[in-house]
C-alpha positions in Angstrom: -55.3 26.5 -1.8 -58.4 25.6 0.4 -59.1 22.9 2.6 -61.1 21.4 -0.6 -58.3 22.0 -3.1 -56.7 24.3 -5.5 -59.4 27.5 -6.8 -60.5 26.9 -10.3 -61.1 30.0 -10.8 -57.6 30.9 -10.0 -55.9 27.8 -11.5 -57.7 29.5 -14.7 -56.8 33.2 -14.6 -53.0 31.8 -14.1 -53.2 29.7 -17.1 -54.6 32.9 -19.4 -52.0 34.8 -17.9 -49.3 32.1 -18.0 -50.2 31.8 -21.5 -49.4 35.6 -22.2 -46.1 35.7 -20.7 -45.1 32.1 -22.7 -46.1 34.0 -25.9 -44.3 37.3 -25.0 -41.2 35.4 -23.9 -41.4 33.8 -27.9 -41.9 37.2 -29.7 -43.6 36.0 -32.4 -46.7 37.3 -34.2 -48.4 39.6 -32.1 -51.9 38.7 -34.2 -51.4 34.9 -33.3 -50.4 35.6 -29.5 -54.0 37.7 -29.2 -55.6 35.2 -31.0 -54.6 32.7 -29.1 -54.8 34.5 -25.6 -58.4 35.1 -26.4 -58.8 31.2 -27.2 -57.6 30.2 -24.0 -59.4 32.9 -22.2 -62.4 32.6 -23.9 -65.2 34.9 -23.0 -63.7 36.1 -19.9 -61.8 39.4 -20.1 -62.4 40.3 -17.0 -59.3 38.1 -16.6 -57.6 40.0 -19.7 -58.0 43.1 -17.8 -57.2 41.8 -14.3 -54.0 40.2 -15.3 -52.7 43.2 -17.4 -53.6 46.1 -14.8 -51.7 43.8 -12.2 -48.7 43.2 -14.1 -48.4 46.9 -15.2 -48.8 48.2 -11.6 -46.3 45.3 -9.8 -43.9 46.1 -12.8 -44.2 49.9 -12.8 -43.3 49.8 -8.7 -40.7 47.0 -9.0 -39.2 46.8 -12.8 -38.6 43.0 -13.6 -38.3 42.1 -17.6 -39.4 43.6 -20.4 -41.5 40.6 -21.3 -43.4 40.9 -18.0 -44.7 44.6 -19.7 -45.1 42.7 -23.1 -47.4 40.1 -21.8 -49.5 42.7 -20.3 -49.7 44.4 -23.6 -50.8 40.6 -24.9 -53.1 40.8 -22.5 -54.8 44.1 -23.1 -54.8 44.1 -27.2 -56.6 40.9 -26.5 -60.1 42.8 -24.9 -62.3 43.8 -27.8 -63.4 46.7 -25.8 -61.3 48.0 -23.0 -62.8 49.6 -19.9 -59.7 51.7 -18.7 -61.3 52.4 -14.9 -61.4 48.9 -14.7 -57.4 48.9 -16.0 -56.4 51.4 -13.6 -58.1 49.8 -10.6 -55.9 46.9 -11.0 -53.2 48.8 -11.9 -53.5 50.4 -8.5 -54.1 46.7 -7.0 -50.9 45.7 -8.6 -48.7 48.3 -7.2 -49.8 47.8 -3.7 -49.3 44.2 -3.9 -45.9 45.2 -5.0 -45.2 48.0 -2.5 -45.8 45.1 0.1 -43.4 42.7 -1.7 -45.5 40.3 -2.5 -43.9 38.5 -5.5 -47.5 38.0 -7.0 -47.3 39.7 -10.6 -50.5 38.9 -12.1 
């Protein structure tokens, strides 16, 4: 949080991915969860893909549950077109961050 308040931008990529791990937690339709993730998300999969490689790389350093991996699968059937170098730069992001510990996921 800044001096002038909390980041929207931030407030909003935690919402999207908030939203994913609510809907893996439920395990219901995986057609209605990406429908849904994309409505929240709206034209902004650069969040999609930022929130999945994160959560794959914290998991795949330091496993937590199996809906943490299932919300990142949310995430990524929800981007029309996938750019995987962009995937696997925050794949890489999220294994640092959870090399160092931080408890950060996505």
């Amino acid at each position: 949080m800044s001096r002038h308040g909390p980041d929207p931008e931030r407030l909003f990529f935690g919402s999207v991915v908030g939203t994913a791990r609510r809907l893996a937690a439920e395990q219901g339709s995986m057609a209605e969860a990406i429908a849904t993730i994309r409505g929240v998300a709206g034209d902004r999969e650069d969040l999609l893909v930022q929130g999945a490689g994160l959560g794959v790389g914290a998991w795949s350093v330091n496993p937590g549950l199996p809906a943490d991996l299932l919300a990142a699968g949310l995430l990524v059937g929800s981007v029309p077109r996938l750019e995987l170098d962009v995937l696997l730069h925050w794949m890489t992001v999220g294994q640092q961050r959870g090399l160092s510990g931080a408890r950060y996921r996505a």
